[in-house]
C-alpha positions, 0 to 999 in steps of 0.5 A: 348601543350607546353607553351614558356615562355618569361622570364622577369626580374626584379630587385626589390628596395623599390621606383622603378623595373627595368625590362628586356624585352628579346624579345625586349632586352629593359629596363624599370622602374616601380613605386614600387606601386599598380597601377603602378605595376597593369599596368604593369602586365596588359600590359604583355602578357599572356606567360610571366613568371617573374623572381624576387629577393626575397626581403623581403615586397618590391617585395609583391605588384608586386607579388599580381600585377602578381597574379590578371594578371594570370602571373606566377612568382619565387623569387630567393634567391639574392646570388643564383642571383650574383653567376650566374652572376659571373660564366657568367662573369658579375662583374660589378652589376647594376640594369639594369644588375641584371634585365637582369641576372634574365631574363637569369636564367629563360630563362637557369633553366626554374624554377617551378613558385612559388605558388600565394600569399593567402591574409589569408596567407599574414596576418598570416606571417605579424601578425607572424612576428611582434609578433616575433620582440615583443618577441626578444624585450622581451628578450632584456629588460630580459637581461637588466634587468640582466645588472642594480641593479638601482631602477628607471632602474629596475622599467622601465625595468620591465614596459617594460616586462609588456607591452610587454608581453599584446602586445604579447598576444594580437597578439597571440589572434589576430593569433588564430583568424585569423586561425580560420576564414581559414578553410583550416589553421584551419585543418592545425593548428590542425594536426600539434599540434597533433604531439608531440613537436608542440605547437601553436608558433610552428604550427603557424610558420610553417604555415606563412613561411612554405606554401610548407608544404605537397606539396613537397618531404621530401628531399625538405622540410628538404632543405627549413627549413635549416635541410639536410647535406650537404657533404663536400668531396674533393678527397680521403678527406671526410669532416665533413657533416653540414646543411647550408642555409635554413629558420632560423626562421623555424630551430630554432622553429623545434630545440626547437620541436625537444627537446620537441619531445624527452621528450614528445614522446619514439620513438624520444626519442629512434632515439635521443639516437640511432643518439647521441650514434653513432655520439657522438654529442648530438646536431648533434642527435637533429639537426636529431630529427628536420629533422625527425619531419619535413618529419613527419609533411610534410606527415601529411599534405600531406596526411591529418592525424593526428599524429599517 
């Protein structure tokens, strides 16, 4: 049996929801918080399916709300959103507008409903996260450190980079335990350091903001990390073929793989050399590289097995 959805909309700011009924074509306003938001999805009935912005940690707790509540939901990238609502000839942009526009879309696109939220999974994106703002900091204090010759400047900066460092590794223990105590992340982690290239940061950042990994097709994955070309053709022109869009934090730890992958392994190394000779772009060969090693790691997961 066919199931009709009735697309809800709701448009997500840190204090308060705005959301879009299309059946009874009325707006209402929610408490951006856990009781509020339990209501709410307590009180939507059992077709409903909520379209929402992806926002960051602000729309986490309605997610969770709607996950307890069985009600499915997608998060839609906020351009992806203005766009739509530009070619309806909506200019003006409210939040009551934006609520009833995401109502629209799944109503004209009817998407596939977004995975529910794994606490385990939750934990290890947030432990992920923070241990990645500790590093950039790290870094900056590095350039800092470049930047002075002064004694007493220099002596904090390094003070700085110590204890820096103790919080690193003190997260990164904290990660490792965490993924130990998830058998399923734990299998995981542990076929995808099989794969040359694939250290512990790296298999750890895969697994926080990669959750689609093993469940979709090689095309979709290489899209989701920033990593397919896209043509730039018009006419009789053809244009120069670039990636764009994507997760950047997942494009950047696959390009750094990519390199170790090429060192460390002869069949990357003899695609790298093959793609570099042909396109006379080492980083366009490396940029390959990484799309490979993606498709690659998304089978192994898929599939259960280890690199062979």
């Amino acid at each position: 049996m066919t199931i009709h959805h009735t697309y809800v909309g709701c448009d997500i700011a840190k204090a308060v929801i705005d959301v879009f009924d299309p059946l009874s074509r009325r707006f209402s306003r929610v408490a951006n918080e856990a009781a509020a938001l339990a209501r709410f999805a307590a009180g939507l009935a059992p077709n409903s399916f909520v379209v929402l912005e992806a926002t960051g940690h602000h729309d986490r707790a309605l997610r969770q709300a709607l996950a307890k509540a069985g009600i499915a939901c997608v998060r839609i990238n906020p351009m992806t959103v203005r766009r739509f609502a530009q070619a309806r000839g909506h200019l003006a942009k409210t939040d009551r507008i934006d609520a009833r526009i995401l109502s629209e879309m799944g109503a004209m696109f009817c998407p596939d409903a977004d995975t529910p939220p794994c606490p385990g999974r939750e934990r290890l994106v947030a432990l992920a996260r923070r241990r990645d703002q500790l590093v950039a900091a790290r870094a900056l204090e590095l350039r800092h450190r470049d930047e002075t010759t002064d004694i007493t400047v220099l002596a904090d900066i390094e003070a700085a980079i110590v204890g820096l460092s103790q919080r690193i590794s003190a997260l990164e223990a904290e990660i490792a335990s965490h993924i130990e105590t998830l058998d399923e992340l734990a299998e995981q982690a542990e076929r995808l350091t099989s794969a040359p290239g694939i250290g512990k940061v790296t298999a750890i950042t895969l697994l926080a903001h990669m959750p689609e990994l093993g469940t979709i097709s090689p095309k979709a994955i290489a899209s989701l990390a920033g990593l397919a070309p896209c043509n730039n053709d018009s006419g009789t022109r053809t244009g120069r073929r670039s990636i764009r869009g994507g997760r950047p934090r997942l494009r950047r730890a696959l390009y750094m793989a990519a390199l170790g992958a090429i060192r460390a392994n002869q069949r990357f190394k003899a695609f790298y050399q093959a793609i570099a000779q042909r396109s006379g772009s080492k980083k366009c060969a490396i940029i390959a590289v990484a799309r490979k090693l993606i498709t690659i790691l998304n089978a192994m997961i898929r599939d259960q097995k280890h690199f062979a």
